[in-house]
C-alpha positions as CSV (number, residue, x, y, z in Angstrom):
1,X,13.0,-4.2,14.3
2,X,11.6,-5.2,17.7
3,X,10.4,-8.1,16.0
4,X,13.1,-9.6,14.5
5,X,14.9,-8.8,18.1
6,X,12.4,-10.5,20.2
7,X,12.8,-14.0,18.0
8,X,16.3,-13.7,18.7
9,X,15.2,-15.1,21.9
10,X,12.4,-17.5,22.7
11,X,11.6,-17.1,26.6
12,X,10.7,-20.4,27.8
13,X,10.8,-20.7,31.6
14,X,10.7,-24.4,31.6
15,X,13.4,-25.2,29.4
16,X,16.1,-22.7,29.8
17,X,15.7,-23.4,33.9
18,X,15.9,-27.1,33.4
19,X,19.4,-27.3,34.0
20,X,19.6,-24.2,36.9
21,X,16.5,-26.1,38.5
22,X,19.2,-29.4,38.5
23,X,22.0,-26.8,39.7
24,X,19.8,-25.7,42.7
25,X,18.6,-29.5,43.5
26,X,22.2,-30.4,43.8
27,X,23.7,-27.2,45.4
28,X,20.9,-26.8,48.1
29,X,23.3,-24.7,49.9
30,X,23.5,-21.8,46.7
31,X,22.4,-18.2,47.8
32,X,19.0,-17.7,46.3
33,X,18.2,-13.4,45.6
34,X,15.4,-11.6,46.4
35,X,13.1,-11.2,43.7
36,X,12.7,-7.7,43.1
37,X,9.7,-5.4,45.4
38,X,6.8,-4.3,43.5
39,X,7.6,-1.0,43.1
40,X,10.4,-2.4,40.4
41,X,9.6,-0.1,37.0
42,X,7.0,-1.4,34.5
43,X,9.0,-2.8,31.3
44,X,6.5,-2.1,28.6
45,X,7.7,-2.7,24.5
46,X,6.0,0.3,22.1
47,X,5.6,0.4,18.9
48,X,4.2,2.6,16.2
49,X,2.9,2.5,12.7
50,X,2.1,5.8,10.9
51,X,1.4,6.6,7.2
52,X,1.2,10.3,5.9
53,X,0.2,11.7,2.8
54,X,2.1,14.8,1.2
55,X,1.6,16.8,-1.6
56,X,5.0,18.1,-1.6
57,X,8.1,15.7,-1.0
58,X,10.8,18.1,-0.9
59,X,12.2,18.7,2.3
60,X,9.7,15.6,4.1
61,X,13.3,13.6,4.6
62,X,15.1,16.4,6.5
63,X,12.1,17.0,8.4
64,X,12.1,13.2,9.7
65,X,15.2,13.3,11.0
66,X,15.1,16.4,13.0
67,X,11.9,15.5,14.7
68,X,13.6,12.4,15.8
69,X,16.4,13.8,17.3
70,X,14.1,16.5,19.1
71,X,12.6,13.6,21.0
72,X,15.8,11.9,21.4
73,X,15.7,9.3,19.1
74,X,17.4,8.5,15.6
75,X,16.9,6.7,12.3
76,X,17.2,3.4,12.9
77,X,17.4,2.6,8.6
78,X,15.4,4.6,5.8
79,X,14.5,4.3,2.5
80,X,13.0,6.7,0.1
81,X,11.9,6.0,-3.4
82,X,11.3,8.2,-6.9
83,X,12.9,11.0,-7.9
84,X,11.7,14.9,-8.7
85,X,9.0,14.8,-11.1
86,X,7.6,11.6,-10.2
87,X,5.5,10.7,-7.7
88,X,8.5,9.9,-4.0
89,X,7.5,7.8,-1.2
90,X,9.5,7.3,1.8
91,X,9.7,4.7,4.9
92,X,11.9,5.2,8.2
93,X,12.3,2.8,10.9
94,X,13.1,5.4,14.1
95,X,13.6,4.4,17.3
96,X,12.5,6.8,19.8
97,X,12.8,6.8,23.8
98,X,9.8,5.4,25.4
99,X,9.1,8.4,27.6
100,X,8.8,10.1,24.4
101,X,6.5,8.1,22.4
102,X,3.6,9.7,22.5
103,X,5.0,13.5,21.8
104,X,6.5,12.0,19.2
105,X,3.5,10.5,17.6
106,X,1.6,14.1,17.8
107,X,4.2,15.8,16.6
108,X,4.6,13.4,13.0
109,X,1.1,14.2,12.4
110,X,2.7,17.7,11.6
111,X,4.6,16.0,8.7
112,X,1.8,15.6,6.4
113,X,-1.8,14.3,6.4
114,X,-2.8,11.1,8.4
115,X,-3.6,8.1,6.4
116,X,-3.7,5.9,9.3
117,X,-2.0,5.0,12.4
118,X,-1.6,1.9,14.6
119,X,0.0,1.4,17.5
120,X,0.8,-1.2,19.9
121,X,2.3,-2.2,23.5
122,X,3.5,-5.1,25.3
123,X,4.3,-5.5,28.7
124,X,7.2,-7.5,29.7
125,X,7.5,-6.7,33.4
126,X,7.4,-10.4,34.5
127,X,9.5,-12.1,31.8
128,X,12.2,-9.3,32.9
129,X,12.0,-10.4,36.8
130,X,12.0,-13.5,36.2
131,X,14.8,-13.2,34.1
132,X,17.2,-11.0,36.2
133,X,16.4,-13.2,39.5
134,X,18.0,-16.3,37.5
135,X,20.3,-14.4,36.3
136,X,21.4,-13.2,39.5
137,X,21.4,-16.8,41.2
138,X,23.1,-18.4,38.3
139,X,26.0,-16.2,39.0
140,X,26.1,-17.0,42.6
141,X,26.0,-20.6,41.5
142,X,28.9,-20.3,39.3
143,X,31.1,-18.2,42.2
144,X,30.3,-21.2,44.2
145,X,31.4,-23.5,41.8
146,X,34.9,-21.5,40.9
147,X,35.6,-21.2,44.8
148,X,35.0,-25.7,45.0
149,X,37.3,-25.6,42.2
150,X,40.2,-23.9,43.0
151,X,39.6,-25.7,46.9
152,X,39.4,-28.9,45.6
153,X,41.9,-31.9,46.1
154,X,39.7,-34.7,44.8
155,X,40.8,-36.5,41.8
156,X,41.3,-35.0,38.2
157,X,37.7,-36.8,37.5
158,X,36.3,-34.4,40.0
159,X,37.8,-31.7,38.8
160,X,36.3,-31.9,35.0
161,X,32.9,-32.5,36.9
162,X,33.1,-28.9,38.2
163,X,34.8,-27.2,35.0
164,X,31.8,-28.9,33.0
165,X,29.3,-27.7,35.2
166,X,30.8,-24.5,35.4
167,X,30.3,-23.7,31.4
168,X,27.2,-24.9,31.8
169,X,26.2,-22.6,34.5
170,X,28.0,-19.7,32.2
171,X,26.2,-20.7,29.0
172,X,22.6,-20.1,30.3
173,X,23.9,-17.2,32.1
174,X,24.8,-15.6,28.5
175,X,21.7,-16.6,26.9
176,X,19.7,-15.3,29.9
177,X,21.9,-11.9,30.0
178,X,21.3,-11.7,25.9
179,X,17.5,-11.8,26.3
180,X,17.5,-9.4,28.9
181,X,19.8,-7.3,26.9
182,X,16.9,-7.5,24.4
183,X,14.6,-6.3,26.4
184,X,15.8,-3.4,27.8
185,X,16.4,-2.0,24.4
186,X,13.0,-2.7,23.2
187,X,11.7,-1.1,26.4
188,X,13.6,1.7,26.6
189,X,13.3,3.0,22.8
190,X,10.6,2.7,21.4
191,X,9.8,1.8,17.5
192,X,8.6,4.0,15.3
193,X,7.9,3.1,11.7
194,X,6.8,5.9,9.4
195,X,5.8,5.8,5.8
196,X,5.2,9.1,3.8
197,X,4.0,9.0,0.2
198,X,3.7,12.4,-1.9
199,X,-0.3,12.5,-3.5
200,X,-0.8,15.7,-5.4
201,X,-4.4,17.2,-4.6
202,X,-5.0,13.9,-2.1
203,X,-8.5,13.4,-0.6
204,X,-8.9,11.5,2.2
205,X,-11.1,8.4,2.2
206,X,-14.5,9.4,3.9
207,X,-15.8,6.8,6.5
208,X,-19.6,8.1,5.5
209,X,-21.4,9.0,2.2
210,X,-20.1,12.4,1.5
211,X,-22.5,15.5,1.1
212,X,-23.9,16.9,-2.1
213,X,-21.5,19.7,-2.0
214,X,-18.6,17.3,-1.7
215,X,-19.8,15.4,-4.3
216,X,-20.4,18.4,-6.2
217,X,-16.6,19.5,-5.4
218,X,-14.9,16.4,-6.5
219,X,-16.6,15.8,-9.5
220,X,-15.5,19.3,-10.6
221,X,-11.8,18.4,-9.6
222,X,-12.0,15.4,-11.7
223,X,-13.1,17.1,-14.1
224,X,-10.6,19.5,-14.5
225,X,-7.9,16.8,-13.5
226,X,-9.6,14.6,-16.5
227,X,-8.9,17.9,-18.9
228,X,-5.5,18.4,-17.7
229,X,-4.6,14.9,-18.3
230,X,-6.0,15.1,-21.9
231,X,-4.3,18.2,-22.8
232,X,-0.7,17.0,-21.8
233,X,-1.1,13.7,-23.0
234,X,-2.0,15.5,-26.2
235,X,1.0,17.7,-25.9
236,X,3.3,15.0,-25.3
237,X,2.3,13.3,-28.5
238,X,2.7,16.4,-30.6
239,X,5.9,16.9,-28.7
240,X,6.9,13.3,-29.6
241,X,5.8,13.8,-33.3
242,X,8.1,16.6,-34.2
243,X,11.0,15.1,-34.8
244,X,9.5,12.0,-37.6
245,X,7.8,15.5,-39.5
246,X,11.2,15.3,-41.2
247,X,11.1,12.0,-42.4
248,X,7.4,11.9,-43.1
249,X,6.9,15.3,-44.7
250,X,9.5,14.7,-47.7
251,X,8.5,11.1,-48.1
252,X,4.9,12.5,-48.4
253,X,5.9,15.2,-50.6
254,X,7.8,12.7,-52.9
255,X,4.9,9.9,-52.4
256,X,2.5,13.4,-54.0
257,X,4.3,13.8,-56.7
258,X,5.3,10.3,-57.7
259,X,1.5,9.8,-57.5
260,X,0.4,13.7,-59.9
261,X,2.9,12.2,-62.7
262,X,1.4,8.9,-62.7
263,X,-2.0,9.8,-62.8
264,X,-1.2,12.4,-66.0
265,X,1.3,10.0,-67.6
266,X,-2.3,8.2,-67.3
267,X,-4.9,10.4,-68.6
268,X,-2.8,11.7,-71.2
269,X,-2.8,8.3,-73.3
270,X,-7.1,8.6,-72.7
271,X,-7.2,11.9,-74.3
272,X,-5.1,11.5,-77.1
273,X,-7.5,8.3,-77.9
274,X,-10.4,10.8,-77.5
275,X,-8.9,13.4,-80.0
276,X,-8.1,10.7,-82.8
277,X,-11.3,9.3,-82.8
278,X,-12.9,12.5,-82.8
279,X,-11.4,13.7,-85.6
280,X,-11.7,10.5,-87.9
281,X,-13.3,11.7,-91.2
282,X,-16.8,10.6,-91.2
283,X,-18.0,8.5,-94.0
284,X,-21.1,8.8,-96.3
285,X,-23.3,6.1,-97.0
């Protein structure tokens, strides 16, 4: 989110002042404000990445939610994927007050195990001065320029000059006030996105070669998982099988028997050959 906000606006000092440098040139007599002290309040953009690993997803949106209203924030958009029985992932864009970031981030460690988490900051304390003190003397320029208006008695060629310069004047002043707008709800809530995926029996990649007795451990669970697999894929195909037993079974049966009659309908014609030349009178020489 905050990046698609902070393209809305490109903050270019040098071009969006061109024309409030020209207004200042030719209004030398414009108040100018005070840029603000030092002790103005840091405007510093946050933002959060954080992917968790469950082994149960039942109950993982609900949980979302209320930690983000616990630390003031809200769901910003959501989307969760799967349904029961298969494997469900989930991703939330949240947008959480800034003083609240980092409790926040502890506490959705609690919603499942840590895959990985990134995070971010940048400060925008200058653009946002700069901003509101151009801001502020663009105004006065176009007060000035309302109160020569509506005093003026020069010609109607005079007139227009002012009314043109005054949309100027009121044009960067909207653009200015948008990006400042920007900013100070990227600054004040922070973005959070969170993506939660449910692993059944999930084991955390190790950064190091893992022990004998890890090894040992793991091979053992995928050996069993291995076994498991084999079993219900066999069951599944046995399940899937029933129901052709009653097309296969009487075809086979029929396929037996057509076969039994040929094979005797076969033999029987070789026997009686047999017996008839067996029983052909032998003759004497």
């Amino acid at each position: 989110m905050s990046d698609v906000a902070e393209e809305a606006y490109v903050y270019a000092p040098e071009a969006n002042s061109a024309a409030y440098d020209t207004a200042m040139v030719s209004h030398s007599t414009s108040p100018i404000a005070e840029l603000p002290t030092a002790a103005q309040q840091r405007k510093i953009i946050f933002n959060a990445n954080i992917q968790l690993v469950v082994d149960e997803f039942e109950g993982v949106a609900k949980a979302v939610s209320a930690l983000a209203k616990k630390h003031g924030g809200f769901i910003a958009s959501s989307n969760i994927r799967g349904s029961e029985g298969e494997p469900r992932s989930g991703h939330w864009a949240l947008r959480i007050p800034s003083q609240n970031f980092d409790s926040f981030l502890d506490g959705s460690k609690g919603l499942g195990q840590v895959r990985s988490l990134s995070q971010d900051s940048k400060e925008v304390t200058a653009e946002y001065v700069d901003l509101e003190a151009r801001v502020r003397n663009l105004k006065a320029e176009e007060e000035r320029l309302h109160k020569h208006l509506n005093e003026s008695t020069r010609s109607l060629k005079d007139i227009l000059e002012v009314e043109r310069e005054i949309a100027r004047v009121r044009g960067e002043i909207e653009r200015m006030q948008g990006r400042l707008n920007v900013l100070k709800d990227l600054t004040s809530l922070s973005t959070v996105t969170v993506r939660i995926e449910e692993i059944k029996d999930y084991i955390p990649e190790a950064t190091e070669e893992p022990g004998f007795a890890t090894q040992v451990t793991r091979t053992w669970s995928d050996s069993l998982g291995g076994v498991g697999a084999f079993f219900t894929s066999a069951s599944l195909f046995i399940v899937g099988f029933i129901p052709w037993l009653t097309v296969v079974l009487p075809l086979g049966f029929v396929a037996w028997l057509v076969f039994k009659r040929v094979r005797r309908s076969v033999k029987l014609p070789i026997a009686l050959t047999s017996t008839s030349k067996s029983e052909e009178p032998k003759t004497t020489g």
